[in-house]
N, C-alpha and C positions, 0 to 999 in steps of 0.2 A: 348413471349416464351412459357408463355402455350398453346396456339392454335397451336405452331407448336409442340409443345411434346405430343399433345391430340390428333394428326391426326390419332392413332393405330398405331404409327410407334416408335420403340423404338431407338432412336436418343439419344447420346451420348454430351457431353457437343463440344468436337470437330465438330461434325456432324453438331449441331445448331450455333455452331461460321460459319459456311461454309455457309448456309441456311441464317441464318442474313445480311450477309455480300452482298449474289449474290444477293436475291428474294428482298431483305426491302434496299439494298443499305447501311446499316449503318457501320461506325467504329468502331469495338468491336475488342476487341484481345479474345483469348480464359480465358483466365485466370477471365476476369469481367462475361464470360457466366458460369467459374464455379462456379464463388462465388454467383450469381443472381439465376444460378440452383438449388443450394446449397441453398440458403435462401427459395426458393420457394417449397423446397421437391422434386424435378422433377426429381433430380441427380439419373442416373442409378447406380445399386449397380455391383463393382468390379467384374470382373471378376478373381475365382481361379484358379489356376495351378490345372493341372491335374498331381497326384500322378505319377512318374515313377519307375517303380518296377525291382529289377534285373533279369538278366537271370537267369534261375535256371537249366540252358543247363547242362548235366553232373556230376549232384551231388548227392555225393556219390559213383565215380565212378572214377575207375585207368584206366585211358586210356592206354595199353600200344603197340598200334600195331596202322597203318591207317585201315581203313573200319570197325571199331569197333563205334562209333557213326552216327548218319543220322540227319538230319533234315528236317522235308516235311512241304508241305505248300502245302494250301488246297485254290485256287480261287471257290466261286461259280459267274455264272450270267445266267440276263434271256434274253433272243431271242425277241426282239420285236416283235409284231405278232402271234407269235407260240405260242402254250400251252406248253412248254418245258423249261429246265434248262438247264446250260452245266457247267462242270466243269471244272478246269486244275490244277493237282497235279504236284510239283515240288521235287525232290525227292535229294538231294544232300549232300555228306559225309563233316563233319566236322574234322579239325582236333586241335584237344586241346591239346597243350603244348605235344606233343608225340617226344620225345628222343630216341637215337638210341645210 
């Protein structure tokens, strides 16, 4: 299991139950490749959740009519071949909690 977690590839304890099983033919369930990872140091560290953050669309602010908020949105890309950029803006009205 170390030569296959030393090949520069960062392989997962899943990844090398898969790898043992097809390439070396052996019966392993995953659970004996995390504990033998596990004792050997090899076990890849968790990955974290990335933070999600609230909208902060309209605050501080009385909506009281439509076409009173927007929202744009900005694509860039580039042009295979060409020395150039293109972009494409989207430009479209929100509406938040607006009573009548």
């Amino acid at each position: 299991m170390e030569a296959l977690s030393g090949d520069g590839y960062a392989y997962g304890y899943r990844k090398l139950t898969v790898l043992l099983r097809r390439d070396h033919g052996l019966v392993i369930n995953k659970k004996k490749v995390y504990r033998l990872c596990k004792e050997l140091d090899i076990l890849r560290p968790q990955r974290r959740k990335k933070a999600t953050y609230p909208r902060k669309l309209a605050r501080n602010r009385v909506i009281t009519d439509s076409n009173q908020l927007f929202e744009t949105d900005i694509k860039y890309g580039y042009i295979a071949g060409e020395d150039c950029f293109f972009f494409i803006q989207s430009c479209e009205p929100l509406s938040i909690d607006w009573t009548q």
